[in-house]
MARLOVEX-875629 format. One record per residue (C-alpha): x, y, z; residue in one letter. Coordinates in steps of 0.2 Angstrom, whole numbers, plus 5000, padded with zeros to 4 digits. Example, Ala and Ser with C-alpha at 12.3 -4.5 7.8 and 13.67 -1.06 7.14 Angstrom:
506249785039A
506849955036S
% end
This chain:
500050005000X
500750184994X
500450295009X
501250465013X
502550475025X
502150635038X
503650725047X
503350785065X
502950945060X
501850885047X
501050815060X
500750965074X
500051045055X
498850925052X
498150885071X
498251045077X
499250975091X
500851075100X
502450975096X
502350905113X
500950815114X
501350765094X
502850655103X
501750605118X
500650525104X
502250425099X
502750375117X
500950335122X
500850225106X
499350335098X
500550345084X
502150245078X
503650325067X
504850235058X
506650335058X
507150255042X
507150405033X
508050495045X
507050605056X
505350495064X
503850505051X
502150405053X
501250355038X
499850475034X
498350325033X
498950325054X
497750465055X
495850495051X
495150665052X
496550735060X
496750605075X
497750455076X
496450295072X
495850245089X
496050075087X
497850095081X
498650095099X
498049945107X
498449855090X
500449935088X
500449865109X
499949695102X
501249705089X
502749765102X
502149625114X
502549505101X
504249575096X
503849705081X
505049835081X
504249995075X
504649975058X
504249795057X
502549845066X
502149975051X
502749855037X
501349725044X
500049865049X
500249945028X
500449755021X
499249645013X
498649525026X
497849385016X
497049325031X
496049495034X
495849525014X
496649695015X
498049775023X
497649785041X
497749975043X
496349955031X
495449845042X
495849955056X
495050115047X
493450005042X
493149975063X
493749795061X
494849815076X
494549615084X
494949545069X
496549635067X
497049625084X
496649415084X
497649415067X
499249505076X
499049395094X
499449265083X
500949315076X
501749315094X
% end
């Protein structure tokens, strides 16, 4: 899946949120950045009408408990997942949350 890739102050742009509580989104796991571009970015799909997907945190908490790094936990979230039928940030975005989050419990 093609998704834009949002910088920090991208971020504090499109959420209307100061700087600080842009990165107390990261380091509550709202949000997840990858760094493999250099400074942290988080794929734009991450967001819907200006606010993280609520059902994206208990999901990136599911991934970390079973050993994703951040990256690895974006690969999987913006990956086809053929046993979901879509990419499961698509799920994710359609309210399929318990599907999603059974689909990542087993990957532990």
């Amino acid at each position: 899946m093609s998704t834009d890739w949002l910088s920090l102050p991208e971020l504090v742009e499109l959420t209307g949120e100061p700087l600080g509580r842009v990165r107390r989104m990261l380091d509550e796991h709202q949000l997840i950045a990858s760094r493999r571009f250099g400074a942290p970015r988080v794929p734009s799909v991450f967001l819907m009408d200006g606010s993280p997907i609520s059902a994206l945190r208990g999901t990136i908490i599911v991934l970390q408990d079973a050993g994703f790094s951040d990256d690895e936990a974006i690969d999987w979230l913006l990956a086809p997942e053929d046993s979901i039928g879509v990419a499961p940030i698509d799920a994710l975005r359609q309210g399929r949350k318990s599907e999603v989050r059974r689909v990542a419990q087993s990957l532990a």
